[in-house]
C-alpha positions as CSV (number, residue, x, y, z in Angstrom):
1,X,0.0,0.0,0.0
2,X,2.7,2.5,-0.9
3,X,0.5,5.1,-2.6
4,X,-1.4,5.2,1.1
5,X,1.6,6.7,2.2
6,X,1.3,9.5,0.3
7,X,-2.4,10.3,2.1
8,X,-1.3,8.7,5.6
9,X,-1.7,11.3,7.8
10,X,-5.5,12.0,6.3
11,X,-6.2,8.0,6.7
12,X,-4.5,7.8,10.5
13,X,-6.9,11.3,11.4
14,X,-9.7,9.3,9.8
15,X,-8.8,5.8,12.0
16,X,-8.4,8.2,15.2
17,X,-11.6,9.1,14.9
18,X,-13.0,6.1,14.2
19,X,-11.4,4.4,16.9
20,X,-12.8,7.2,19.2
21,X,-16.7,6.6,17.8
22,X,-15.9,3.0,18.7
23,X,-14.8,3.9,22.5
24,X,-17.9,5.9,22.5
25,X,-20.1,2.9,21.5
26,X,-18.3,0.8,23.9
27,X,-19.3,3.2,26.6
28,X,-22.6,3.5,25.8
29,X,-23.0,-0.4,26.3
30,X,-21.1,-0.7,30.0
31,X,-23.6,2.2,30.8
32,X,-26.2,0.5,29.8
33,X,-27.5,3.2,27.3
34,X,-31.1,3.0,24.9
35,X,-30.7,1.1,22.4
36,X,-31.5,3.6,20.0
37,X,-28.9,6.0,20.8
38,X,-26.3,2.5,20.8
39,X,-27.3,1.9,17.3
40,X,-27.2,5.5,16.0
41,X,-23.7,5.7,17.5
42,X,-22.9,2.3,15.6
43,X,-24.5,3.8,11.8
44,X,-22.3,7.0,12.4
45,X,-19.1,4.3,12.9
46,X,-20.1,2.5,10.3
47,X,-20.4,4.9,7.7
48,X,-17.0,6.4,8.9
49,X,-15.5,3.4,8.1
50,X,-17.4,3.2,4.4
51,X,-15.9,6.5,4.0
52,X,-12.1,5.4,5.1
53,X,-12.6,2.3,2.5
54,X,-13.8,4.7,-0.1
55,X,-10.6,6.6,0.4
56,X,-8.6,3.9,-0.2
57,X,-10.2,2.5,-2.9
58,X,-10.2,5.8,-4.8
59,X,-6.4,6.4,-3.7
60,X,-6.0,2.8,-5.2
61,X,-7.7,3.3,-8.6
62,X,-6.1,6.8,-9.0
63,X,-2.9,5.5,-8.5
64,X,-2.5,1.6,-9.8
65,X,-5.4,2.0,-12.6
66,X,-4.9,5.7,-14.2
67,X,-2.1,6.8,-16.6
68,X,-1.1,10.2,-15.7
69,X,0.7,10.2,-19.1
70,X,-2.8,9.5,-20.7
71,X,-4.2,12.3,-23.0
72,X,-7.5,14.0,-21.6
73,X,-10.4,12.0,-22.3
74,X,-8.9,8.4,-22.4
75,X,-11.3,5.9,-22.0
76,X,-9.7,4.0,-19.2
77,X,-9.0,7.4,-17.6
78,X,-13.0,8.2,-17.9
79,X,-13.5,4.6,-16.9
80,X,-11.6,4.6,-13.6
81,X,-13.4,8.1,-12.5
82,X,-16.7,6.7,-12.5
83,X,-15.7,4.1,-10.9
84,X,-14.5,6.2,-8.2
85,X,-17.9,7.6,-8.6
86,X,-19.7,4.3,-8.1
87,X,-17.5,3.4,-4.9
88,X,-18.1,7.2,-3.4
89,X,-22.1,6.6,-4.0
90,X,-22.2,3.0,-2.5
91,X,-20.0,3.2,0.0
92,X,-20.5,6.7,1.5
């Protein structure tokens, strides 16, 4: 995952916060919170983490499947950004 390197400090920000939405859930469980506000803490993790994967499949794509080199309008170019549009819209 060397091209993740280039966007690590944005993906370990995203993980931090992540981590700290699950400490939250985990909190809200030993303190024996409603279940609704359990499971509304869970979708807002959850959708952090669809985000996070987005990210790195986009970073992916951009960086193993596009040609910087390729002239403007190259089919594969066009084809790998709406892929990154698909990921974005089922995954975030």
């Amino acid at each position: 995952m060397s091209h993740v390197g280039k966007e690590r400090v944005k993906l370990l920000n995203r993980l931090r916060r992540i981590r700290g939405q699950i400490e939250a859930i985990e909190r809200a469980v030993e303190e024996d919170k409603e279940c609704a506000k359990v499971l509304q803490q869970a979708t807002s993790c959850r959708g952090a983490l669809d985000g996070f994967i987005a990210e790195v499949i986009e970073d992916h794509i951009r960086e193993h499947m596009v040609d910087p080199s390729a002239p403007r309008g190259d089919p594969r170019t066009v084809a790998a950004e709406e892929l990154v549009e698909i990921v974005h819209a089922y995954l975030t």
